[in-house]
N, C-alpha and C positions, 0 to 999 in steps of 0.2 A: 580576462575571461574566467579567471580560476575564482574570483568573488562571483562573477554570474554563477558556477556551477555550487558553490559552496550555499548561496543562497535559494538556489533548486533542492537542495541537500538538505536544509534549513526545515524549508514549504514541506518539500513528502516527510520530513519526519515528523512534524507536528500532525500532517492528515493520520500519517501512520500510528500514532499516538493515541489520535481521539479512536481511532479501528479500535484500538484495543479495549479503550475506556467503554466505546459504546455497544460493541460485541462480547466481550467478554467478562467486563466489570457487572454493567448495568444494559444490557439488553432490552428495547423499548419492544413487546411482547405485541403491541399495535402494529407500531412498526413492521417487523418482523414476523407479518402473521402470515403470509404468502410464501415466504422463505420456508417459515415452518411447516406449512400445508405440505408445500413440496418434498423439502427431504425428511418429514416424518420422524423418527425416534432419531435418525442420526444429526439434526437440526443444533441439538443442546451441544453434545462432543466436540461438530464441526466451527460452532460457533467460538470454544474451546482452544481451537489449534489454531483459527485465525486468529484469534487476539494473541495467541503467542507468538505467533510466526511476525505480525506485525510490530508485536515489541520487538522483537531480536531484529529485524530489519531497519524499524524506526533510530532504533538506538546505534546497530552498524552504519547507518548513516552523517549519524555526528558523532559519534566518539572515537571512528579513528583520527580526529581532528588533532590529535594529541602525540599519535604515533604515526601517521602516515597515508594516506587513503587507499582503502580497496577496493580496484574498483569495480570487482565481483558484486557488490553490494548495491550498487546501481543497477548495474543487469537485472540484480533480483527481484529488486522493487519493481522496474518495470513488465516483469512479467506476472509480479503480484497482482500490478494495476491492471493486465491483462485477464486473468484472472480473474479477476473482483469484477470486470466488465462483463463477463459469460456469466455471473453470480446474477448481477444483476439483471442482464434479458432474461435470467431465464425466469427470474423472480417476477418480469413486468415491471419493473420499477422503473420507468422511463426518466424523471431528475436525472435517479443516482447514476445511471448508463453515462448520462453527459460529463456527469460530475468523475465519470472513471473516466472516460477517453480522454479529457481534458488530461487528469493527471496522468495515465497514462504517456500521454503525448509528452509532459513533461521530464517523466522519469523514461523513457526513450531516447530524447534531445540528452539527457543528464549523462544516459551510457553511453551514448557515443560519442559524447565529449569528453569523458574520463579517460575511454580509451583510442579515441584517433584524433580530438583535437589537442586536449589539454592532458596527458597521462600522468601519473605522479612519478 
């Protein structure tokens, strides 16, 4: 079970990875034009702190592979993924909605098998 979870671990961290690349690296401004309508001047900032928050979470997800799992870091994620779900209805973006619950639902399964199936 602890390889299922490790490679749940694997999955959000790479999703969480491109978050950063595509939010905060390189922003597709087409993309992104609904998002921006909506929150207006704070659009660029917010877009900002997500790509950080999702490094730091991406990378807390594989690199305590080395020292021990936390498994606050799972919780996190999925309430990131929760999060990113409200981002998205509010934006209209009907895909990405699917493509959050989906992950969501994963990084859900992920924390509660951290800490009530499989705990380190």
């Amino acid at each position: 079970m602890n390889s299922l979870f490790w490679a749940l671990q694997l999955i959000l961290a790479m999703k969480l990875l491109t978050v950063t690349f595509q939010h905060g690296l390189r922003p597709d401004p087409v993309k992104m034009q609904r998002g921006r309508d909506w929150l207006g001047s704070a659009a660029r900032p917010l877009l900002g702190v997500i790509a950080f928050v999702s490094l730091l979470v991406g990378l807390g997800l594989v690199l305590p592979a080395a020292q021990g799992f936390l498994p606050w870091t799972a919780s996190f994620t999925a309430l990131m993924m929760l999060v990113g779900t409200g981002f998205h209805l509010r934006c209209r973006e009907e895909p990405k909605v699917w493509v959050s619950l989906i992950l969501f639902a994963l990084a859900a399964f992920l924390a509660y098998g951290r800490w009530a199936i499989s705990p380190p």
